[in-house]
C-alpha positions as CSV (number, residue, x, y, z in Angstrom):
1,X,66.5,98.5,-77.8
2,X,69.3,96.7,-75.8
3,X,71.3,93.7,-76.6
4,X,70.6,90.7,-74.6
5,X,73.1,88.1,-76.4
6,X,76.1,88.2,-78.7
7,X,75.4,84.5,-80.3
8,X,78.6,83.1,-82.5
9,X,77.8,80.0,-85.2
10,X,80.4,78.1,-86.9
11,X,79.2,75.9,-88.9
12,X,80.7,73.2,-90.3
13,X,80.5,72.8,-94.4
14,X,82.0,76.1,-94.1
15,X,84.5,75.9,-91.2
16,X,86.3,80.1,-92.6
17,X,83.0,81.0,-92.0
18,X,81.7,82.5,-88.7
19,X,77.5,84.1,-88.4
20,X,77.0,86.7,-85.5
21,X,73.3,87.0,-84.1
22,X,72.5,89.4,-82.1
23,X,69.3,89.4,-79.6
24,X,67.8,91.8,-78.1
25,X,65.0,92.5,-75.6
26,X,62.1,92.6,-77.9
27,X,62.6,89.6,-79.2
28,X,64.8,90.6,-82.8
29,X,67.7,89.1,-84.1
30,X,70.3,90.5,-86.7
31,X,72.3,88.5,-88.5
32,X,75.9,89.3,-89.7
33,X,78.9,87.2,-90.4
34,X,82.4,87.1,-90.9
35,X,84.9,85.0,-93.5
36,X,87.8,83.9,-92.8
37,X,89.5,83.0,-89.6
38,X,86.0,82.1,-88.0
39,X,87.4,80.6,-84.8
40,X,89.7,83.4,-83.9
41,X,86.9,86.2,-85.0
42,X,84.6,84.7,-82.5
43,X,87.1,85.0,-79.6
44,X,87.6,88.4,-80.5
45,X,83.9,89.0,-80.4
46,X,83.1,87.6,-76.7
47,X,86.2,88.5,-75.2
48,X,86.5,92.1,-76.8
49,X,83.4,93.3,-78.3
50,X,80.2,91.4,-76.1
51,X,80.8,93.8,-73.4
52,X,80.2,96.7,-75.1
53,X,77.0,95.5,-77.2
54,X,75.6,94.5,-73.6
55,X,76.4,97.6,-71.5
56,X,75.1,99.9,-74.4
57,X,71.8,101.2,-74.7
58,X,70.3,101.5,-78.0
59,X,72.7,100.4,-79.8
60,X,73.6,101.8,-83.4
61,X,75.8,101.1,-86.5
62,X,77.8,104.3,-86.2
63,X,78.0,105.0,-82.7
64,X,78.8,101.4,-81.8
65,X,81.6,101.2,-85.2
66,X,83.1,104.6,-83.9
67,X,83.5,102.3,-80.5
68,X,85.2,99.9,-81.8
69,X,87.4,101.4,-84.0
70,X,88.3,103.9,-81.5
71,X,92.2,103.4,-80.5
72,X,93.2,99.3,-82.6
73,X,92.3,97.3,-84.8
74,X,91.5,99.8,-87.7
75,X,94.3,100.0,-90.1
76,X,94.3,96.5,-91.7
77,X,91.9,94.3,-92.4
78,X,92.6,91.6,-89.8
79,X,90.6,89.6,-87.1
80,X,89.0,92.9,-85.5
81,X,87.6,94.7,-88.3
82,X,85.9,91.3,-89.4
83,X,84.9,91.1,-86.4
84,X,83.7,95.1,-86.3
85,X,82.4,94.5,-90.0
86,X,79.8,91.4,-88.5
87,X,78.3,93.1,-85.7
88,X,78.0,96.3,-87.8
89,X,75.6,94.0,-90.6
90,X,73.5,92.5,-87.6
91,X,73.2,96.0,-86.1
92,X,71.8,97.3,-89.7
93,X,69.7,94.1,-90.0
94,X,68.1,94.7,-86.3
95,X,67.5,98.6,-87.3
96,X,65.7,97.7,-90.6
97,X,63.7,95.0,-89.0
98,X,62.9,97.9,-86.2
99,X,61.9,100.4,-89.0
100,X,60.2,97.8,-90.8
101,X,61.8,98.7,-94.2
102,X,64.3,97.2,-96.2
103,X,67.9,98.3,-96.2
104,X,67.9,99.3,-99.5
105,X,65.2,101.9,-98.8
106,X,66.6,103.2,-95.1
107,X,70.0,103.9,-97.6
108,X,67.4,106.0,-99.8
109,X,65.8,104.0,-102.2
110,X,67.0,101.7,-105.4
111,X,68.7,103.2,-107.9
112,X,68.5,100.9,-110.3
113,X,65.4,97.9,-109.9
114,X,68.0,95.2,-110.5
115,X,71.7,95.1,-111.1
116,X,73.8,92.8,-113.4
117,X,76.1,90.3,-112.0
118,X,78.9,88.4,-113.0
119,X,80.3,84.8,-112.1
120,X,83.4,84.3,-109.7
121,X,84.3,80.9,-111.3
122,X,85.1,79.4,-108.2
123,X,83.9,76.1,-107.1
124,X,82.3,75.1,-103.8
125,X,85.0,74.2,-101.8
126,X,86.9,77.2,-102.7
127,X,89.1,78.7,-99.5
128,X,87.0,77.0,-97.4
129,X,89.9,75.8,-95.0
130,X,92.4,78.2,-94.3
131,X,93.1,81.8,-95.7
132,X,96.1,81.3,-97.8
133,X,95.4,82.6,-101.5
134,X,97.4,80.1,-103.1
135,X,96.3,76.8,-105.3
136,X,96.6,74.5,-102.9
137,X,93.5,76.2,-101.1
138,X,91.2,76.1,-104.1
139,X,89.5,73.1,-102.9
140,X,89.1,71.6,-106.1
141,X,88.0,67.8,-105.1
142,X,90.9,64.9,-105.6
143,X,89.3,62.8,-108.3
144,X,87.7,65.4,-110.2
145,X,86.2,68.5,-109.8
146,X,82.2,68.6,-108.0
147,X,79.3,69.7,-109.9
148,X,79.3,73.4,-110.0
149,X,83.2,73.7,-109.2
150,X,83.5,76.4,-111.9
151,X,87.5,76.6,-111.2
152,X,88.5,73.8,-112.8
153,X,86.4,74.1,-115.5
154,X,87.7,77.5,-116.5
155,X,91.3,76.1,-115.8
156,X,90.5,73.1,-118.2
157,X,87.3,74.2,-120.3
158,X,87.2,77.7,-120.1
159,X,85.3,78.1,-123.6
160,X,82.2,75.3,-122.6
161,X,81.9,77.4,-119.2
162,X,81.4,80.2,-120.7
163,X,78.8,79.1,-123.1
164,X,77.2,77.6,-119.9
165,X,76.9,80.5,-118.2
166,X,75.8,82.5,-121.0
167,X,73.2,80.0,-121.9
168,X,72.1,80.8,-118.1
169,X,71.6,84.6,-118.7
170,X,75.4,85.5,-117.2
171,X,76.7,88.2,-119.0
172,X,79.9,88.4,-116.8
173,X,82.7,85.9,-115.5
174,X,85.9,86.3,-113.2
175,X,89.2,83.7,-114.0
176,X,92.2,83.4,-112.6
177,X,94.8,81.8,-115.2
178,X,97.9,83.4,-113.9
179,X,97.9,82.7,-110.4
180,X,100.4,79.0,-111.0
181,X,102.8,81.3,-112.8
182,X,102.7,83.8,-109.9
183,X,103.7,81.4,-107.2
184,X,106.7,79.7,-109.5
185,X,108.3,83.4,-109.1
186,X,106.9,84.9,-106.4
187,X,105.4,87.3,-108.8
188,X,108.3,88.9,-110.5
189,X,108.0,87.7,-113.6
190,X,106.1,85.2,-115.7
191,X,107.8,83.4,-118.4
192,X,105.9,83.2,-121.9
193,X,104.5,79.3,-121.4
194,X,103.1,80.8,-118.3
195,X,101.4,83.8,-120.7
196,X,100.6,81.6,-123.5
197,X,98.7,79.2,-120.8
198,X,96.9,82.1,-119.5
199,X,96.1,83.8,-122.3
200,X,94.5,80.3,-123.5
201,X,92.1,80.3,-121.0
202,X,91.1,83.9,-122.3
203,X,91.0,82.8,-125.6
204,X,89.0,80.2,-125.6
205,X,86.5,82.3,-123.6
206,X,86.1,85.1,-126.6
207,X,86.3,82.4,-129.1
208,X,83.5,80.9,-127.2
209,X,81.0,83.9,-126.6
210,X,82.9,86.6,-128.2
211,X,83.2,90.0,-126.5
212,X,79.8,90.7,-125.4
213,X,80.7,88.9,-122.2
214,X,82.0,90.6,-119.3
215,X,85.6,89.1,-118.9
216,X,87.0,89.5,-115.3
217,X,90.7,88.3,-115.0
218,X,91.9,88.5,-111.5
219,X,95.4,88.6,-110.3
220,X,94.8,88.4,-106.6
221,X,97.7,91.1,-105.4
222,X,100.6,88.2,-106.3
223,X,102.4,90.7,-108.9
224,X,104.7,93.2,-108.7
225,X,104.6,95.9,-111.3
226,X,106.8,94.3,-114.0
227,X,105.1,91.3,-114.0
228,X,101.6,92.6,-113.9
229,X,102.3,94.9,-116.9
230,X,103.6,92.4,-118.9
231,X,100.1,90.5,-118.3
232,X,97.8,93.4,-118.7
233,X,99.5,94.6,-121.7
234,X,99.2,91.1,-123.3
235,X,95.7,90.6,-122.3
236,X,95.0,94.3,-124.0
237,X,93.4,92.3,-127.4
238,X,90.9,91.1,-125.1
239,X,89.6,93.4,-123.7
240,X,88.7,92.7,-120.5
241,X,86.1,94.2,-118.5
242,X,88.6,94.6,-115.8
243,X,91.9,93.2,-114.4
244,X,91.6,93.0,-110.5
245,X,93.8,93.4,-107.8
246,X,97.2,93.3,-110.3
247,X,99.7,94.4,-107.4
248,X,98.2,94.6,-103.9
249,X,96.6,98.0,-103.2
250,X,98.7,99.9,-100.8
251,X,101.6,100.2,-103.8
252,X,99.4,103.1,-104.4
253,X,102.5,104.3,-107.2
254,X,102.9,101.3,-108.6
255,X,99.0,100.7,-109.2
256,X,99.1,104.5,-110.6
257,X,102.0,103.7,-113.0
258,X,100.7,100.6,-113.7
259,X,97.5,102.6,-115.3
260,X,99.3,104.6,-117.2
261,X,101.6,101.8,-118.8
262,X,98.5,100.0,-119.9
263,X,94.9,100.4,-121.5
264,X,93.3,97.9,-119.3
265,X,91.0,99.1,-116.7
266,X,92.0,98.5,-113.0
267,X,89.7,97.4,-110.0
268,X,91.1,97.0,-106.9
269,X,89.6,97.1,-103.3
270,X,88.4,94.0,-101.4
271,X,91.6,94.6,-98.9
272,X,91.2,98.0,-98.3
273,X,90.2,99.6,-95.4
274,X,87.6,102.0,-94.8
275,X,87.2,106.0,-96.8
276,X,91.4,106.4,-95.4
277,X,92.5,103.3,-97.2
278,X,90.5,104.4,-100.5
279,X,91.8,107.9,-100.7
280,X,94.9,108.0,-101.8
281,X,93.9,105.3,-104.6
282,X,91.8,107.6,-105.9
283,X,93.4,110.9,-105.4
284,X,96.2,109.4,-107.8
285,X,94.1,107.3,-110.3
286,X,95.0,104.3,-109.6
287,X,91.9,102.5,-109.4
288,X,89.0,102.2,-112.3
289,X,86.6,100.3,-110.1
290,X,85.9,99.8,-106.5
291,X,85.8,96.4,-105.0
292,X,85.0,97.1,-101.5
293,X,84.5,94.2,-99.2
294,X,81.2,95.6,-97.1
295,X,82.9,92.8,-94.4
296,X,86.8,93.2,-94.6
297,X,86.3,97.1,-94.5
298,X,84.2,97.2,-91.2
299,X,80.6,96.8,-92.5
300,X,78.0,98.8,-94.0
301,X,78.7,101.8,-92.5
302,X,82.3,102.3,-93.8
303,X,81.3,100.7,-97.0
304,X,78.6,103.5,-97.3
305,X,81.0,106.2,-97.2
306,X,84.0,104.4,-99.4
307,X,80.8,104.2,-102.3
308,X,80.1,107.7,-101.5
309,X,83.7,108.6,-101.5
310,X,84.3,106.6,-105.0
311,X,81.4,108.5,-106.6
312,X,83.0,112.1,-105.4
313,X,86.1,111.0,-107.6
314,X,83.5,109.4,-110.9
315,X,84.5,106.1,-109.8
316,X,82.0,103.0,-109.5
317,X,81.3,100.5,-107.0
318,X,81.3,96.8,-107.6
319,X,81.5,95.1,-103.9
320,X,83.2,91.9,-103.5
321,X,81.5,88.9,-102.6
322,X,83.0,85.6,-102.6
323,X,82.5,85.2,-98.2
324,X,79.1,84.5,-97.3
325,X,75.3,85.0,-97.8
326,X,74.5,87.6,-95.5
327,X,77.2,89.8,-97.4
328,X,76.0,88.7,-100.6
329,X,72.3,90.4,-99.4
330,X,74.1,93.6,-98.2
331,X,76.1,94.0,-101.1
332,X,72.7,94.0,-103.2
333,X,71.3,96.4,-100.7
334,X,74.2,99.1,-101.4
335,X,74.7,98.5,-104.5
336,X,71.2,98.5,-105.7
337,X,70.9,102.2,-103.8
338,X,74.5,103.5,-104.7
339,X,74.4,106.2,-108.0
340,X,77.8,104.8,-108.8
341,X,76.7,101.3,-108.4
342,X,78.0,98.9,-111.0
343,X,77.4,95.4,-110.9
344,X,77.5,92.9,-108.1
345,X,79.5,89.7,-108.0
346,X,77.9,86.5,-107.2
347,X,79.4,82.8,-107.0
348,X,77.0,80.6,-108.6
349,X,79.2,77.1,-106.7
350,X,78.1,78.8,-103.7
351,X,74.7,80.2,-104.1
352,X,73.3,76.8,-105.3
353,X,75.5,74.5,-102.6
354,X,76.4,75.7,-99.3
355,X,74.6,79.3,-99.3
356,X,71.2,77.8,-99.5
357,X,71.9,74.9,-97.2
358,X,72.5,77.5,-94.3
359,X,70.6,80.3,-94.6
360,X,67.3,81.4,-96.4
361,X,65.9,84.5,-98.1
362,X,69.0,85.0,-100.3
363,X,68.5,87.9,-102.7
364,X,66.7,86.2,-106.1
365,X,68.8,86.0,-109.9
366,X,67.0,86.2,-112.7
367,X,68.4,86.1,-115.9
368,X,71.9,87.6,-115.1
369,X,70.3,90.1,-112.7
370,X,70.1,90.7,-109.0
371,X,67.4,92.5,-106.9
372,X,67.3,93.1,-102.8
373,X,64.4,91.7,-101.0
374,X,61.4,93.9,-100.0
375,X,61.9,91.7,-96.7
376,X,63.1,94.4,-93.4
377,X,66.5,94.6,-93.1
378,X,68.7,92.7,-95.2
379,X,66.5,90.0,-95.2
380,X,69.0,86.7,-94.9
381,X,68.3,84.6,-91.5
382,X,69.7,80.9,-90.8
383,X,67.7,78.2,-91.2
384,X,65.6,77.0,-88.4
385,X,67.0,73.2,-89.0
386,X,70.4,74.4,-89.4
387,X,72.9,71.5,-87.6
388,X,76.3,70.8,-87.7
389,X,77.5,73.6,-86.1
390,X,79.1,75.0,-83.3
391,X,77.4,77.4,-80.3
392,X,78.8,80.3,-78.1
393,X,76.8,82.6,-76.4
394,X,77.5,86.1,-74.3
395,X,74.5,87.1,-72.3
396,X,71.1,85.8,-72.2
397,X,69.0,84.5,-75.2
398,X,65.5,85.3,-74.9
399,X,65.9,88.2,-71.6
């Protein structure tokens, strides 16, 4: 197999988002893709990374990922690994479609036959313009929120959401109430109207469906370790499922203190970088959960080992996914195979708006649960009417 073309795809609805195709001379493609940034990502792909695809022969995930990580761009996860982390999905999409299987079965079979999920309560337009994490990037509509924007809803009806989604067959939601407070002190302190309106938003959720819901509360790495424990000690009645990302993850002793201090369990991961990133989070017990991003860390193959890794230390896996369909159907695929597998995390605002309108044969969720395709490879490919968007090409299509 040789690579004919390195294809880029912007398209428009989604403008952080960037799809990677890659052709080859026997007529497959393999899709991959890459979130935020999308404009910069693709010049790092043509101008850095096309060359080697084309001049390779037989191409493979970890041979062509050892390339590219070889000397920059491997210690943060910043325009190259995205980029690495996309051609590294098309390259496992063309070698299941080559072996005929899906990916879940070249990684060694399911695990489990379908995994639960929970609901990022995000809403459609959510980051979709730039990659600040801060409120005035949550896209929430002027006027009044969309249908399915399920951030304001759990900002101003926390309590109907969640019967909503419950109703649905969700047994898990992520909120964010405290990220407001976070900004008005750059997170080194939140006063207690800041806690109380929080904490309201969690309320109203167990008063709603009680505790049998899976109750994500994600802090998004704006804390430092004062602040965060005085949140994670109040939200200790609660009992949520998990608190994520309370102070970012390379204050490896202040996320291991931060365990001790308090009884609530800590995922963290979506910013980390590959199996050397990981390691000293776990060596010291400061994480609970892994939330690897199969993109942000380099792609499947370094997101093989972290799960690996994680399961050396009794630690499970629960991959981010709030960037992009193709990464939703990977996700599935490792999870699904993973012994330490968890639970996957979906976004209900995106799966029934902009993930269907690009691509098609998205994983299917039924009744709260997720299952990979039996389709080769990960099984996700643009739709053939697909318009709107923006073409580069490196190579030849169709040599």
């Amino acid at each position: 197999m040789r690579i004919t073309a390195v294809e880029t795809i912007r398209p428009s609805i989604q403008p952080n988002l960037l799809f990677v195709r890659l052709h080859t001379d026997d007529g497959r493609i393999g899709l991959g893709e890459a979130f935020f940034g999308g404009r910069t990502v693709e010049s790092y792909l043509h101008e850095s990374v096309a060359e080697v695809l084309l001049s390779t022969d037989d191409p493979t995930p970890e041979a062509i990922s050892r390339t590219l990580t070889s000397y920059t761009g491997f210690a943060g996860a910043g325009v190259e690994t995205r980029g690495n982390g996309a051609v590294d999905l098309a390259l496992w999409d063309l070698v299941g479609q080559g072996a005929g299987l899906p990916l879940v079965k070249l990684f060694g079979g399911p695990v489990q036959e379908s995994l639960p999920i929970y609901n990022t309560c995000a809403g459609p337009g959510y980051i979709s313009q730039n990659t600040r994490q801060r409120s005035d990037n949550w896209g929430v509509p002027v006027g009044g929120p969309a249908r399915w924007d399920d951030l304001d809803a759990f900002l101003n009806r926390s309590g109907p959401l969640a019967r909503e989604l419950w109703d649905e067959g969700i047994r898990g939601m992520k909120v964010w109430p405290f990220d407001q407070a976070a900004e008005a002190t750059n997170g080194t302190d939140i006063s207690p109207a800041g806690l109380s309106r929080g904490l309201a938003v969690i309320e109203a959720i167990r008063a709603e469906v009680g505790f049998e819901m899976a109750l994500m509360v994600e802090l998004h790495g704006l804390w430092n370790r004062r602040g965060a424990t005085t949140i994670l000690q109040a939200l200790e009645p609660y009992r949520p499922y998990w608190v994520e990302d309370p102070i970012r993850p390379d204050a490896v002793d202040a996320l291991a203190t931060l365990t001790r201090d308090t009884d609530v369990p800590i995922a963290t991961g979506e910013t980390v970088v590959g199996r050397r990133g990981f390691l000293p989070l776990l060596e010291r017990g400061a994480v609970d959960v892994v939330t690897v991003d199969v993109q942000w860390t380099g792609g499947l193959t370094e997101a093989r080992k972290i799960a690996s890794l994680a399961d050396t230390y009794g630690v499970p896996v629960a991959p981010h996914d709030c960037t992009g369909p193709a990464t939703l159907a990977a996700c599935v695929h490792l999870t699904q195979s993973a012994p330490n597998g968890l639970i996957q995390e979906t976004v209900r605002a995106f799966l029934r708006t902009w993930y269907g309108e690009l691509v098609e044969g998205l994983p299917e969720l039924v009744d709260g649960r997720i299952a990979a395709t039996s389709e080769p490879g990960h099984g996700v490919k643009l739709r053939p009417d697909l318009d709107r968007v923006e073409r580069r090409i490196s190579g030849a299509v169709g040599n």
